[in-house]
N, C-alpha and C positions, 0 to 999 in steps of 0.2 A: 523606424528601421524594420525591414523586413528580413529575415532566415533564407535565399534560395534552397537551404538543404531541406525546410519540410517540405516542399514540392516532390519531394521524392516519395511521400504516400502514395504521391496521380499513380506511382510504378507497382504499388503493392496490388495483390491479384485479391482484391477484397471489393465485396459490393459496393459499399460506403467506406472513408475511414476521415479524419478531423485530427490535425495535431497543432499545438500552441506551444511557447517558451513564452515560460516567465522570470524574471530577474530576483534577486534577491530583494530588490528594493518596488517589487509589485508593479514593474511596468514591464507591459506586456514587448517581448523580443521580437514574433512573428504567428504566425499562426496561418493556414491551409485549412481546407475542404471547411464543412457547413457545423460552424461552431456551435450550433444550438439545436442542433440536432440531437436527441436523446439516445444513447447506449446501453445497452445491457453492460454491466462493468465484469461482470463474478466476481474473480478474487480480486479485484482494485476496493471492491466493498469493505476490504479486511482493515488496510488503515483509513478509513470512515469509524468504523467503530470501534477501533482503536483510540482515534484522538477523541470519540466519548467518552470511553474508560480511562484517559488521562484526565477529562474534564471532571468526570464524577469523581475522582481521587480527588483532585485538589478543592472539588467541594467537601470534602469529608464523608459524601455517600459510602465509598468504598475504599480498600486499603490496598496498595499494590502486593504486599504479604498475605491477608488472608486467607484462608481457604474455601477455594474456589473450584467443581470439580470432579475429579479422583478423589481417592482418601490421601493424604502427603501433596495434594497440587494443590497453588495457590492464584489467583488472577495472574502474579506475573510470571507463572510457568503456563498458562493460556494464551496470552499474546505474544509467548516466548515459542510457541508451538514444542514446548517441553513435560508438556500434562499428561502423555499417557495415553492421553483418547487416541483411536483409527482417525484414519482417514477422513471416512462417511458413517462411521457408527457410533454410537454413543456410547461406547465400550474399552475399557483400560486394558495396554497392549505391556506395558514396561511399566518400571517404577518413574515416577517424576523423575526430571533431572537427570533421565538415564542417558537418554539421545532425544535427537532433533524427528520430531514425526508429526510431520505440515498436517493440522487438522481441520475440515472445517466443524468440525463436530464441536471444539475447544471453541472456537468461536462463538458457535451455536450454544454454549456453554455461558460463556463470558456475557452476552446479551441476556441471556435469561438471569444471570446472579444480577447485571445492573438494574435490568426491571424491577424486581424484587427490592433490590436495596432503595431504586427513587420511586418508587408506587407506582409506575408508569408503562406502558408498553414500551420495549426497548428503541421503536420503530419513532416512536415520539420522544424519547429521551432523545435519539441521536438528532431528531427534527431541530428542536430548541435548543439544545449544547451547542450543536455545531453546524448545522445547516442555514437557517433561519439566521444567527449573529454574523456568518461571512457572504452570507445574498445569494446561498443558493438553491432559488425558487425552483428549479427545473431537477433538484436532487430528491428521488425520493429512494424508502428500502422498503419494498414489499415482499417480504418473508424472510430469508434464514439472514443474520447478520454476518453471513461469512461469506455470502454470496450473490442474492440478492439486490443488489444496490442500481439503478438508475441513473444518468446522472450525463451532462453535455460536458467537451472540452472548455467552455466559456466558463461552465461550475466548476470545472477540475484546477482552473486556474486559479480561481479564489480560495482555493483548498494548498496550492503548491507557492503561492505566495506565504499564507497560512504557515506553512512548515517550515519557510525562510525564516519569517520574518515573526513571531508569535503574537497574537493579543488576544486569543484564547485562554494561552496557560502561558506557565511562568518558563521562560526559556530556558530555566532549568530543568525544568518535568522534560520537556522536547530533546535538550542534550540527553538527558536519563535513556527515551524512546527511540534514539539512533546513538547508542552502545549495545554493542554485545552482550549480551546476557547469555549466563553460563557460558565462558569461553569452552571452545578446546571440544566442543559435545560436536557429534558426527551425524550426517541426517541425507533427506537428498529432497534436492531442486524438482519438484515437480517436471518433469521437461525435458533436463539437463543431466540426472542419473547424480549417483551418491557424491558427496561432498565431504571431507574432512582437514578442517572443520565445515560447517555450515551455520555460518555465521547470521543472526537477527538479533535485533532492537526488541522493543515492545510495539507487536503487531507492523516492525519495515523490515525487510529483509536489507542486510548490509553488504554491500559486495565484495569487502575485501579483496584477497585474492583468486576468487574463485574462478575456474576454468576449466569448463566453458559456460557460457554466462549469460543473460537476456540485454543487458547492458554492451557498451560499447569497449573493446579494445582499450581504447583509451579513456575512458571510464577512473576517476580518483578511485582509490582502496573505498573511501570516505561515501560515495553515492550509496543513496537508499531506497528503497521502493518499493513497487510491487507492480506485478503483471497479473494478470488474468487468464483463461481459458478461453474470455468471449473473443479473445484477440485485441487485447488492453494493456497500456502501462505508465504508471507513470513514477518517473524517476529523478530526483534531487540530488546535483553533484554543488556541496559545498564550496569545494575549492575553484570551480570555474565560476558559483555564485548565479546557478541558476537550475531552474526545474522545468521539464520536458512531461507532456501529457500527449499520448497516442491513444485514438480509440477507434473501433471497427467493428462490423457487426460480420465478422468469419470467425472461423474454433480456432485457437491456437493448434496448430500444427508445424511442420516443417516452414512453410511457408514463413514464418513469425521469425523461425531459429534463422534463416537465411536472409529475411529482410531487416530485421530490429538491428543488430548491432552494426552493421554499415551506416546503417541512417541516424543512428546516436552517434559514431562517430561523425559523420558530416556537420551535424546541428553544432556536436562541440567544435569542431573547425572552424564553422562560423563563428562563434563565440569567442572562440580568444583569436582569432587573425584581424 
C-alpha cells in the first residue's frame, strides 16, 4: 500500500526532502522522495540519545534519579529539558524542576555522564545500544549528542518501528519515556512561543493539547516526537498505530510551520479512511 498524502513533500519549497510511515507492527505504509539519502537531523538527534539513556538504565550503567548536571538536576530532569542549563550554554538559569527550558546543553550534558558511566565515547555507546542492534548502518552522531546526528528516512524507520513496537528496552521503560514528566511545568516550543503546560516524556516532546503545534490538527493528545531545525520530524501517533518520519535539508522556518501540519494531517487521513 502506498500514502498519496506523502507526495505532498514534491510541494514543500526544500532542495531535497524523503518521508516514510510506518505501522505499529513495522511494516512499512508508504514512503516518497530518496530514502537513503543521508540528513543532517539536529534536534531529531535528541531521541536517538535518548533511547541510549533508557538503554544504559536498564543495563544498570545509570540511574534515571541520579545526579546528573546542575547541583539538584538528575538524568531525568536532562531528558525532561527541566535541568536548568540555557539553551546553548552550559550554564544554570533556574532551580531544577522550576519550568520547562529546551536545552541542547542538558543533552550535551546527558551524553558526557553516559560516557563516563560505560567507559565509552558517547558517540560509540549510542553506535552499539541503538544503532548497530536496529540496522542502522547509514546513522551516525558526529559531535554534540543534542544535535549532531546523521541519519536516512530508511534508518528513521527502524528507529519509529522501535518506538512502536520495543526490543530494545522493556516496554515499560518506553511507556515511562512517553509520560509526562513534571506535569503542570510551563516552557516554550522552540518555534511556536510559550506553552503552559509544555508537556515532554524523557527526551519526546508529547503533544497534548498544545496550540499551535508542529504536529497535525488532528494529531491524538497521545503523539510524541521531535522536529529539528534542519527541517526534520518525526512523530508517533499511538492511537492511529503508526509513526511518520520527514526529513529535508532547508532551516526550519515559516515554511515548516505552514507546511507540516496540513501534510500530517493528510498522512493521518490516509490512515484511518
Amino acid at each position: 500500500m502506498s500514502l498519496q498524502s506523502l507526495a505532498l513533500i514534491s510541494n514543500w519549497p526544500v532542495p531535497t526532502a524523503a518521508a516514510a510511515v510506518v505501522r505499529a507492527d513495522g511494516t512499512v505504509a508508504g514512503s516518497h522522495g530518496p530514502g537513503q539519502h543521508r540528513f543532517a537531523l539536529a534536534s531529531v538527534t535528541k531521541p536517538l540519545t535518548a533511547y541510549a539513556a533508557l538503554v544504559a538504565y536498564e543495563e544498570g550503567a545509570i540511574e534515571l534519579d541520579e545526579p546528573a548536571g546542575p547541583t539538584g538536576s538528575t538524568v531525568r530532569h536532562l531528558l525532561a529539558h527541566t535541568s536548568g542549563l540555557a539553551f546553548d550554554e552550559h550554564r544554570a538559569t533556574f532551580t531544577p524542576g522550576e519550568r520547562r527550558l529546551y536545552s541542547n546543553a542538558g543533552f550535551e550534558v546527558l551524553g558526557d555522564h553516559i560516557a563516563k558511566a560505560a567507559d565509552m565515547p558517547f558517540a560509540v555507546y549510542l553506535r552499539q545500544a541503538v544503532l548497530e542492534p536496529l540496522g542502522m548502518a547509514s546513522t551516525t552522531l558526529d559531535g554534540s549528542p543534542a544535535r549532531d546526528g546523521v541519519s536516512t528516512v530508511d534508518d528513521l524507520v527502524r528507529f519509529a518501528a522501535e518506538l512502536q513496537a520495543p526490543r530494545l528496552l522493556d516496554p515499560r521503560t518506553v511507556a515511562e519515556a512517553m509520560t509526562v514528566q513534571y506535569p503542570g511545568t510551563k516552557g516554550v516550543l522552540p518555534g511556536y512561543g510559550h506553552q503552559n503546560p509544555n508537556d515532554w516524556g524523557l527526551g519526546f516532546e508529547i503533544r497534548d493539547s498544545k496550540s499551535p503545534h508542529w504536529t497535525g490538527g488532528s494529531s491524538s493528545p497521545r503523539t510524541f516526537g521531535h522536529f529539528g531545525q534542519s527541517g526534520t520530524f518525526l512523530w508517533v501517533d499511538p492511537v492511529v498505530g503508526a509513526a511518520c518520519v520527514a526529513l529535508t535539508d532547508r532551516a526550519f522556518g515559516p515554511w515548516a510551520i505552514e507546511a507540516w501540519t496540513p501534510f500530517t494531517d493528510a498522512v493521518l487521513a490516509d490512515l484511518t479512511s
